[in-house]
N, C-alpha and C positions, 0 to 999 in steps of 0.2 A: 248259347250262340246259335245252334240249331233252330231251335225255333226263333230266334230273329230273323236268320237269315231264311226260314222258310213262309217269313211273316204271320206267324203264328199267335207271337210274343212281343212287347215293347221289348227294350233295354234295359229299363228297371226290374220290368219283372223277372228278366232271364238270370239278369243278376243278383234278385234275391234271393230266389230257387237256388240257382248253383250255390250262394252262401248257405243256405239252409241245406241242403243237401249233401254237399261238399263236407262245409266247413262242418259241421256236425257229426256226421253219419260218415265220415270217411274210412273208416275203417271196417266199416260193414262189408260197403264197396267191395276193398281190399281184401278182404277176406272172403267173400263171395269168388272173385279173381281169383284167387290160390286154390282154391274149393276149386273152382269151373279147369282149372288149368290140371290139377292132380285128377283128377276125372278124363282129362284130355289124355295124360299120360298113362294112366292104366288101361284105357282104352287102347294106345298107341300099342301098350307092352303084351297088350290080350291077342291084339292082331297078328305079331307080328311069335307069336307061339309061347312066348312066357309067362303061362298061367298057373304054375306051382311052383313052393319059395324053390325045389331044388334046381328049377330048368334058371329061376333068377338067382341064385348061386353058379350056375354054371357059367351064367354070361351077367356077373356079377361088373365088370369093367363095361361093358358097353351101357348096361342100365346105369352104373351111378354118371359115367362120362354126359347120356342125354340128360339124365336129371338136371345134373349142373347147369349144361348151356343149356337148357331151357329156361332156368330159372335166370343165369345173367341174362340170357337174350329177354326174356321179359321184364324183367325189371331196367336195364336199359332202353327198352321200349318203351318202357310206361313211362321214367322220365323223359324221355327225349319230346314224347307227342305231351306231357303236361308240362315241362317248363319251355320247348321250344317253341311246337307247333301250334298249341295253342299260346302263346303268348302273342308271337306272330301276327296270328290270324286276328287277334283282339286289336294290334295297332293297326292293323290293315284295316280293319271295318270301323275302326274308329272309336273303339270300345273302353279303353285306356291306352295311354301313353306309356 
């Protein structure tokens, strides 16, 4: 949809791409996502002075508490923008019904 809407791309081709990309290799994607986001978080934990397991044993309730809502906050984000917002944005531009 990006590239249609930066007129880049027809509408067929955007939509074969995203099937081929999408519907194939989805789990690439997804696993790239968890990969980039556990890199996010150890980053965050490096920062913020928890860089050996005993200092993450000591503040063992605040590490697994962010983990968690990290992880529902991102997974409710990721469906909310794939079945909402882009569904949305496809009946608005005309893309399906």
């Amino acid at each position: 949809m990006i590239l249609v809407l930066l007129g880049f791309s027809t509408v067929s081709f955007a939509g074969s791409l995203a099937d081929t990309l999408y519907g194939d290799y989805k789990w690439i994607f997804r696993g790239i996502g968890l990969l980039l986001l556990c890199i996010s978080l150890m980053v965050h934990f490096r920062s913020r002075g928890v860089c050996t397991l005993d200092q993450a044993k000591r503040r063992r309730n605040e590490s697994i508490n962010t983990v968690l809502l990290t992880l529902v906050t991102a997974t409710a984000g990721y469906a909310f923008f794939l079945y909402v917002v882009v569904h949305y944005i496809g009946v608005w531009i005309k893309i399906w019904q």
